[in-house]
Structures are given as C-alpha cells and as structure tokens.
C-alpha positions, 0 to 999 in steps of 0.5 A: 345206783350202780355200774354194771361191767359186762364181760366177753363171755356173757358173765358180767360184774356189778359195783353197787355205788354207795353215797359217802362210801364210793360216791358223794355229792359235788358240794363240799367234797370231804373225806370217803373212804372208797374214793379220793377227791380228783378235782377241787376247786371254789364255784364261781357263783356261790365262792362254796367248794365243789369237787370230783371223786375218783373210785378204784375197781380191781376187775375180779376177771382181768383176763376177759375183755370188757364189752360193755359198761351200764351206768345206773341210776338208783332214781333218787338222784342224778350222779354223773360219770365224768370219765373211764380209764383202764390200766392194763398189767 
C-alpha cells in the first residue's frame, strides 16, 4: 500500500509501504530496517509475541501545510494505521 500526503498547494508526496521494509506483520515482530518495534507484548490466547511498528517520514516540503493524508491498500492485505504525530521544527 501506500500513504498519499496532499499538500496546501494541491501538490502532494507518496510513501510506498513495503513489507519487511517499513512495514511488516503483527506476528512475531523482528527487525525492519525503515521502522522500530513501538509496541511488544505476548498475545493472551496464543502466548505468540505480537507487535507494533513505528516509521519516521522526513516531509520533503516542511514548509507547506498537510491537508490531507489517504492511507492505501495494496489489496493483498489489510495493514492498519494505529496513529499520526507531527513534530514541528
């Protein structure tokens, strides 16, 4: 999938989300090398470790203000986006 970052100006920026790359499946979280592990802990049915990544986006346009945001599915799964937080400099 990907997100789709729509600018003040009508331009807009796309991160691509790649599995094992940025993005990866709750089961059994493990090392990716675009994200850390936010969240970890043993799931209450199966005793099998589930998790939470968290991805860093340095906006290549800091100085336009953020509309809106698509969040899209590639259809071969279902990710979910658990929350957004922006940091301004």
């Amino acid at each position: 999938g990907k997100y789709v970052i729509y600018y003040d100006d009508r331009k807009k920026s796309e991160i691509n989300l790649v599995c094992g790359e940025n993005i990866a499946e709750w089961w059994n979280p493990y090392y990716i090398p675009q994200a850390k592990i936010g969240w970890s802990a043993k799931h209450p049915v199966t005793d099998i470790s589930v998790g939470l990544y968290v991805m860093s986006w340095d906006n290549p346009r800091p100085n336009r203000k953020i509309k809106k945001i698509d969040f899209i599915s590639a259809g071969a799964s279902v990710p979910a986006l658990i929350g957004i937080t922006g940091i301004l400099y």
